[in-house]
Each structure stands twice: as C-alpha cells, then as structure tokens.
Kinemage of the C-alpha trace (Angstrom):
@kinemage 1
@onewidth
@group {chain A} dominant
@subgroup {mainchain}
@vectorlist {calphas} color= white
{ca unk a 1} P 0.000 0.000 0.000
{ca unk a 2} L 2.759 2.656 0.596
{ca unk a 3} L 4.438 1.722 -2.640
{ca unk a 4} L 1.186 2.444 -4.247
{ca unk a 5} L 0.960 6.059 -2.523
{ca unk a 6} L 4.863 6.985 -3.015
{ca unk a 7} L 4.420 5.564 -6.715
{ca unk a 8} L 1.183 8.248 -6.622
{ca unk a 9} L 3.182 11.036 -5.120
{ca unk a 10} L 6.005 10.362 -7.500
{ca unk a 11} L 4.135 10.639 -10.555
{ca unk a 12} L 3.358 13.926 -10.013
{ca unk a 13} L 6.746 15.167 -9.925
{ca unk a 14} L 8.877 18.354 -8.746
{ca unk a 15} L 7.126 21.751 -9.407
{ca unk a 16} L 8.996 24.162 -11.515
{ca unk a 17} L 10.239 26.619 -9.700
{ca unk a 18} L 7.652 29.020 -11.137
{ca unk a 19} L 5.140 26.619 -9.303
{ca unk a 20} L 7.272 26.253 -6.186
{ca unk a 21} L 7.613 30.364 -6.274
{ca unk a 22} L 3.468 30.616 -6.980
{ca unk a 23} L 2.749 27.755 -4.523
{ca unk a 24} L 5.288 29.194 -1.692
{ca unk a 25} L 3.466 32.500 -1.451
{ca unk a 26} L 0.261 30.585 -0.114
{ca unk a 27} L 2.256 29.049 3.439
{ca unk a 28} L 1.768 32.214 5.387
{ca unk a 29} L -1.329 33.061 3.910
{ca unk a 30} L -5.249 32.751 5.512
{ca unk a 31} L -6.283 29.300 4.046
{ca unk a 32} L -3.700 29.110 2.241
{ca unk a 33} L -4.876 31.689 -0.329
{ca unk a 34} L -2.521 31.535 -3.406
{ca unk a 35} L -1.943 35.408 -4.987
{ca unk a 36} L -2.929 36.641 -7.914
{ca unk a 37} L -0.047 38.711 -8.791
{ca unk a 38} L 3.779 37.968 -7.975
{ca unk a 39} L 5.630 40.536 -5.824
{ca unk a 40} L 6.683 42.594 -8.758
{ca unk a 41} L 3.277 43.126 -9.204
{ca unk a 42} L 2.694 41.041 -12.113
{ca unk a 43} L 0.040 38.825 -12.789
{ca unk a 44} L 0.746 34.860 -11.978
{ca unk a 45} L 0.396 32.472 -15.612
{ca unk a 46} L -2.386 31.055 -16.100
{ca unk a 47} L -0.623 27.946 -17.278
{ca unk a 48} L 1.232 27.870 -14.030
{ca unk a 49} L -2.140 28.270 -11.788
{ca unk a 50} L -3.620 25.081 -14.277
{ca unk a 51} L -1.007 22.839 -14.153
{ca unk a 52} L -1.041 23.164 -10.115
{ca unk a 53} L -4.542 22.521 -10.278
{ca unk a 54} L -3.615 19.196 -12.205
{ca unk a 55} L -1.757 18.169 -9.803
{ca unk a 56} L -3.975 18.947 -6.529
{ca unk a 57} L -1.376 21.284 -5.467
{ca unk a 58} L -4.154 23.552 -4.945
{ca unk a 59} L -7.809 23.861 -5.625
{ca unk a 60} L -10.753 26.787 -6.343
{ca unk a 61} L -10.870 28.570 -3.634
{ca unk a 62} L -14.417 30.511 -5.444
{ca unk a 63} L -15.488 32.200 -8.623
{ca unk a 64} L -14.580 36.002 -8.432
{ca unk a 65} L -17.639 37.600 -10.510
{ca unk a 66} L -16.048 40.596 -11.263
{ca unk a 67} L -13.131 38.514 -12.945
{ca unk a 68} L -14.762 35.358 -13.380
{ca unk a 69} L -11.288 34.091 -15.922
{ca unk a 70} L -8.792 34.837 -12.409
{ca unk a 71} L -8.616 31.559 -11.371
{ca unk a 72} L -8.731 32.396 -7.294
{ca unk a 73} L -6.584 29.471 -5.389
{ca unk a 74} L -6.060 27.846 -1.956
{ca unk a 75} L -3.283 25.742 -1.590
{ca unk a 76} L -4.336 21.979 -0.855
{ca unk a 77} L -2.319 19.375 1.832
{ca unk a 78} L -0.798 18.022 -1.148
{ca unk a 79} L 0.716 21.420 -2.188
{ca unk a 80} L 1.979 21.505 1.261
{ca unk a 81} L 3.560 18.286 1.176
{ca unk a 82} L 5.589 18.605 -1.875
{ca unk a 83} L 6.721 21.995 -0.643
{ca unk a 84} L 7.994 20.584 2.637
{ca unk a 85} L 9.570 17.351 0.309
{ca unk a 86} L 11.398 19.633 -1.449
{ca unk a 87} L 13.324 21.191 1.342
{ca unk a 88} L 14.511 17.767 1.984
C-alpha cells in the first residue's frame, strides 16, 4: 500500500520553480490563499495556476464575478507536502 501512494506522489513530480515560487506564497497566507499577482506586481500564468490545479497542489478557492477568468486558489495538503519534500 505505501508503494502504491509513493508511486502516486512520484508521478506527479517536482514543481517548476515558477510553481514552487506561486505555490510558496500561499504558506503564510489565511487558508492558504494563493496570490494573484507575484511581488513585482505582475500577474501569476495562467498555465502555471492550471497545471497546479492538475496536480492537486491547490484547488478553487471561489469564482470572483467581477473577474470570473482569475482563477482564485487555496493551496491543498498536497501542495503543502511537496513543498515541505522539497526542502529535503
């Protein structure tokens, strides 16, 4: 059984470090809340907010109706447990 869950956890992989960077921001954060913007002020990829979402690294946090395309993120115990994996 714990082959089956590290063989799981493997097959996810490493994020990037543009994932680890986005992911990161969310530790200190109220529920985890993942930004929206990077600390230069500029708006986080889309394509790096999906493929986190892929990987359960985070989820939908809810559906911003002013922006409905800003995908609005919490960071799951999965995206906390890669982050803490890496600093192995």
């Amino acid at each position: 059984m714990d082959d089956l869950l590290e063989q799981n956890v493997n097959s996810k992989g490493k994020p990037s470090n543009a994932q680890r960077r986005y992911l990161e921001r969310g530790l200190d954060q109220p529920g985890g809340k993942l930004p929206l913007f990077d600390g230069d002020g500029q708006r986080i990829k889309d394509q790096t907010i999906k493929s986190c979402l892929s990987k359960g690294w985070c989820e939908p946090w809810y559906r911003n109706p002013i922006k409905p395309d800003w995908l609005v993120c919490k960071l799951t115990a999965e995206g906390r447990s890669v982050l803490s994996r890496e600093k192995l």
